[in-house]
Structures are given as C-alpha cells and as structure tokens.
N, C-alpha and C positions, 0 to 999 in steps of 0.2 A: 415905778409904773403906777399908773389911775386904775383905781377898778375896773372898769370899764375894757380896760386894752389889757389885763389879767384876764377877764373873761373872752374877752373876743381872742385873745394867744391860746386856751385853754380848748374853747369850741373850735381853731384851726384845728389842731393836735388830734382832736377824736379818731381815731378811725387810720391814721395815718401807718404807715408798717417800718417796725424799728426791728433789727435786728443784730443780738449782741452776743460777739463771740471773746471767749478768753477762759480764766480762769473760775471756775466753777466753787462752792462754798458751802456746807451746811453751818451760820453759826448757831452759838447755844451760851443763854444766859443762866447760870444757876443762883439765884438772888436767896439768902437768906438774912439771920440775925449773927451777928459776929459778937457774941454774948458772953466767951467761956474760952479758957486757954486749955488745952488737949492737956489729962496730966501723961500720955506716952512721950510728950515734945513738946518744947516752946512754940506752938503753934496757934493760929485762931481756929476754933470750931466755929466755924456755922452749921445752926440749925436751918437746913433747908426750907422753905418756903414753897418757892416753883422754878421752872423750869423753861424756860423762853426760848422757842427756837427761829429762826430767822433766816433769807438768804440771804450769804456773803458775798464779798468780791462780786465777779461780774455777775454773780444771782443777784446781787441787790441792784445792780444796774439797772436789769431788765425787770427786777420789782416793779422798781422807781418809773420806766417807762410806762409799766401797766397801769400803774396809781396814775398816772397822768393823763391817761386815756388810750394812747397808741396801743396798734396791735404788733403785741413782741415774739420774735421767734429768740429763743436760744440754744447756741451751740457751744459745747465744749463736751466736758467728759466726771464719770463720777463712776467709783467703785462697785464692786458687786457688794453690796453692803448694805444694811441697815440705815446707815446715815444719809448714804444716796437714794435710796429709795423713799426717806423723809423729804429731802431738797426737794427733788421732782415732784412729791405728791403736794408740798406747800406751793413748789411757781407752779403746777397746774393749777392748785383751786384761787390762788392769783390772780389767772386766765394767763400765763406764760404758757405760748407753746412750746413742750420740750421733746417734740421728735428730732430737735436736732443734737439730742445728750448721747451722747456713745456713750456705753459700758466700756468701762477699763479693767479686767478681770486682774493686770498688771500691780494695781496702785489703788490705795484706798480713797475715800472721798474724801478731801479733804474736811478736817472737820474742828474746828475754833471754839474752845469751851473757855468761857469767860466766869469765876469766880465772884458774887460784888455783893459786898455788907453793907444792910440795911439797919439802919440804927434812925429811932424818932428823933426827930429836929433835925435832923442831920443828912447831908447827901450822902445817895449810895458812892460806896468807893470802892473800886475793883482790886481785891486782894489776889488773885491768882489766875494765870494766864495757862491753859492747857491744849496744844497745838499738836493735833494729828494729821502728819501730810508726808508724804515722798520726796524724796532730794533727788530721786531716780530720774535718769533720760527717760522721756516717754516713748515707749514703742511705736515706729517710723508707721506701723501700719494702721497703729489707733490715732495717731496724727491724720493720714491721709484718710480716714475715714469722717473725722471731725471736719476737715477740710471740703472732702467731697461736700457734707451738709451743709456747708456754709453756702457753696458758691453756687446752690439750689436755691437754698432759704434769697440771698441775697436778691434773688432775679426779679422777687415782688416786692421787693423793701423800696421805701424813699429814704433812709438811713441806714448806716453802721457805725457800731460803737466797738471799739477793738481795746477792751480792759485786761491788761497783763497785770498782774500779782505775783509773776515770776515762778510761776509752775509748770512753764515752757507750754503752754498750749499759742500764744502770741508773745512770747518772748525776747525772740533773736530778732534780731534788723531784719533781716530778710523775708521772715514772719511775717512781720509789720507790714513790709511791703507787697505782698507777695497776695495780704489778704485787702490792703488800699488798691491794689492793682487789680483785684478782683472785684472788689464793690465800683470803680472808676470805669470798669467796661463795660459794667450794667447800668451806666449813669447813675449810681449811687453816691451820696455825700458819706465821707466817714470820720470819726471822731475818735481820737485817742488819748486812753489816762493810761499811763504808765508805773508803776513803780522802780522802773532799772532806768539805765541810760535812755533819752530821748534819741530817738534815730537823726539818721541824717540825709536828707535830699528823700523823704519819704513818700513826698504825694500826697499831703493830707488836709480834708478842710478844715477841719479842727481840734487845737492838740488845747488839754485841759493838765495845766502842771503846777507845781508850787516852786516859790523864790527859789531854793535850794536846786532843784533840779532845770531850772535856766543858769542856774550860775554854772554849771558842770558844760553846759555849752558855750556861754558868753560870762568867762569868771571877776569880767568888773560886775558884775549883777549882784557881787555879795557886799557891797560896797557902801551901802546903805540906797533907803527908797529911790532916791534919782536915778542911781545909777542901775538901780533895776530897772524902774519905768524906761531910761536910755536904751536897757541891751534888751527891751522886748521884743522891737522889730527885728534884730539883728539874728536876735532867739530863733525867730520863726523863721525868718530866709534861711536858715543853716539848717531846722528841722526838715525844712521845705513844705508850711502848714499855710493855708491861705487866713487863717486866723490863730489866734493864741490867747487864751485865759490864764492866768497866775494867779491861783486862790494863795491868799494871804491870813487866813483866822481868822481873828477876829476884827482885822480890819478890813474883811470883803474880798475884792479880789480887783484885780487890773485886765482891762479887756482891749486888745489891739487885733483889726483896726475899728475904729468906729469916727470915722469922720477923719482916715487919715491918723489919727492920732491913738496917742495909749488913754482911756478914758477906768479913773477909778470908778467904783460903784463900792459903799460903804455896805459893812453887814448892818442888815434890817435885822436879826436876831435880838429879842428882848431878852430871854432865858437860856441858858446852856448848860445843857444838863448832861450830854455825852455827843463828844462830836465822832465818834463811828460808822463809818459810809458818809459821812457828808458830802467827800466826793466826787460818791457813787451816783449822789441825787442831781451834783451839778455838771455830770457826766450824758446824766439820763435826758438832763431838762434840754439841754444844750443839743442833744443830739434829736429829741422830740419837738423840740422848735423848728430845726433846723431839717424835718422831716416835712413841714407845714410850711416851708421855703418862706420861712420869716427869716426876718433878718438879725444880725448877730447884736444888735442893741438887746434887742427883743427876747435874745435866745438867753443872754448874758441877765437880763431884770428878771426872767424867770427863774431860772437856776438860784441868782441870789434867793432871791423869796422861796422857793423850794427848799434850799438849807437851811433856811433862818426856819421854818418846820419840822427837820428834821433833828436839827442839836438840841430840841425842847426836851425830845424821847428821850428816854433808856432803851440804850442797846442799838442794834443794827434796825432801822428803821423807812420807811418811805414818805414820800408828802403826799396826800391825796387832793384832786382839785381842789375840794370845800376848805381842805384846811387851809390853801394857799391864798384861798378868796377870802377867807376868815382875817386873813392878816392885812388886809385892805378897808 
C-alpha cells in the first residue's frame, strides 16, 4: 500500500461500528531477570521486574478495532472476579464499549500469565506458561444472555468479528452460524478467526485462517505452497465465506478473491519480537476495513501492515494508526 491509500483506508475506518463477539481474556506479562537457580529445585528464579497486563483473545480483537479508530462494542462474558474487573476496566479506558460483558458467576475470567526472562543483549524468552480458565459447559442461560447483547449491539454495527478460542462462547458450528445469521439480517458483514474446526456452509464474508486449519477442510493443502494456494477457493466454497485469508508467518499471508485469483501479499515485518495476537490485529484490520466497505485488496494491505506492528511488541499488543503510518 502507498501512504497515501494507508491514510485515506485509515480516515474511512474512524467512526465506523465493529462489533466483536467470542472468547473474552485477561492476559498478564510477568517480565523479570532469570539470574539465579532456586536452591528448593532446579528451577530459574526470576527477579521480577513488572507486571503487563493486556486484552486477550477476542479482547484483543476489539483492542485492535479501537486502535484503529472504529467504534467497538464487545460481547462475551468474564467472572465475578478481580481479573474481570481488570479486562473491562483496561477495554473501557481503550474506549471498548463493554455493556455487552455478562458476568459469569459460573466460571472464572479467563486469565493467561505468561512468565519471560529478560537478560542484556539478549531477547526476552518466555520461560513459563500459567493458564486459568474452565473446561466447563457454559450455562445455557449465561449464553442466552450474551447472545441477547449481541443481536442488540449488532443492529448499529457495519461489522462482526465472531473470534472463538474454544471457550464455547462462539464455538460450536451452530454458534457460528446462528450469530452470521444474526449479523446477515441486520445487513451486517461478519468475519471469522477460529481456533477449532472451520464450519461448513456457514454464511460468512470473511473467514481469517492459517495453512493447517484449510488443510483439515481441503487436505491436499498440506501438500506444499501450490497446493495450498490450489485448495484456497475450494476452502472457502465448503466454509461457505465470500472471502478467505491464510496467514502464513512470516511469509504473509494468501488472500482469495482478489481479482478472481489467490493473490499472496509478503510480510512487511522488519523485526519480530513476539508474535502473540498477531491474528487478532489481522482479524480487527480486516473486519475495520471491511466496516468502511472497502474492498478486500485494501482490507488484506491493511491487516498485513497492522501485524507487521504488532510482532515488533512484547506481549499481547495493538497497532495504533500513527504507528501503521510510521511504517510507510
């Protein structure tokens, strides 16, 4: 993309209404010096430093929206808890509106504590992974209440982004559909990242997936690059998505259609420092374009450049206009 058509995709975007339902997130970085072995156990001590806390999963989606300018509503759910009370108060001062958060008095918030040693000259490296969350069904009545907010929130949106992490808030195929079929009545566009199975015959404008999870649909896709770029159309007529992105790392990602065809776009990333929500940001971008009824060239050169800011950071992070313009 020319500077130029970054800014004018950026000033569409302002003001636009994105609304993102799924899986909700407190994360938390605890960054110190990994200096000294524990003598209780072979272990590393870190001397703590700070403490970084962030939104996860589909919080970081609707970060990532707000960083971008659009006005985001978000729905899902979060504990009666200390950690939820954190999320909400960081996507309020965000500007995420979050009357559509149901309390779950059921399940805790979920909440992602990332360990990572900081040593001079040297990259941080993440020694310890500590993950508080419920395996539990969620109760049918805290669903229909998350649900109710959505299909409210939805009726002034020009977007939805439906981000499953498999915590059963947009989970199950039916889900998927259930809440495509609700944003499609309200003439809304909606966009879906996934982490489970990709649905099938779903209704959706745009599904945002990686190599692996086409191959599970169309399994010559694992086959090497051709034979992915081959099974991308075929991907998306069996999703049933009038578009499809396959982010690939650090070789960018593959975008269909765009002229008819599978067109790659290479990562513009210079530095990669932690790719964590990467992509949450090319969830956001995509669905914040795509709010401002640009088109999918345009939604797709955003998104890339949006990540290529966001894997600079440590930790779960957003791309803010300036810094997208910075990279131009």
């Amino acid at each position: 993309m020319k500077p130029e058509e970054v800014k004018n995709t950026l000033e569409a975007i302002a003001g636009a209404r994105v609304t993102v339902l799924g899986d909700l997130c407190l994360d938390e970085n605890v960054v110190g010096r990994g200096d000294a072995v524990a003598k209780e156990a072979p272990v590393i001590v870190v001397t703590g430093e700070r403490r970084v806390f962030a939104p996860g999963q589909a919080s970081n989606v609707a970060a990532n929206c707000a960083a971008l300018g659009a006005e985001t509503y978000i729905i899902g759910t979060v504990g009666a808890d200390e950690a939820g009370e954190r999320l909400v108060t960081i996507l309020t001062d965000l500007g995420v509106n979050t009357d559509g958060i149901v309390i779950d008095s059921d399940q805790p918030t979920t909440h992602k504590v990332k360990v990572v040693g900081r040593e001079p000259q040297r990259l941080e490296q993440h020694l310890l992974h500590v993950y508080w969350h419920s395996s539990e069904t969620r109760n049918p009545e805290t669903l229909a209440a998350v649900y109710d907010r959505y299909a409210e929130a939805i009726k002034g949106s020009n977007a939805s982004v439906l981000s499953d992490y498999g915590y059963g808030v947009v989970s199950e195929e039916e889900q998927i559909k259930t809440a495509a079929g609700t944003a499609g009545g309200a003439g809304v566009r909606t966009v879906l990242n996934t982490r489970g199975a990709l649905p099938r015959s779903a209704d959706l404008d745009a599904v945002i997936a990686n190599a692996e999870e086409v191959a599970e649909v169309v399994p010559s896709a694992s086959n090497g690059t051709e034979a992915l770029i081959d099974a991308i159309p075929d991907a998306a007529a069996t999703v049933g998505c009038g578009s499809l992105i396959v982010t690939v790392g650090s070789r960018g990602m593959y975008v269909w259609p765009i002229d008819d065809a599978v067109v790659h776009l290479p990562s513009v990333a210079e530095t990669v420092v932690d790719i964590t929500g990467a992509g949450d940001t090319v969830t956001a971008a995509v669905a914040c374009a795509l709010s401002a009824n640009l088109d999918l060239r345009t939604a797709a050169g955003l998104a890339n450049s949006a990540a290529a800011v966001v894997v600079a950071k440590e930790g779960t992070s957003t791309a803010k206009r300036e810094e997208i313009l910075e990279l131009f």
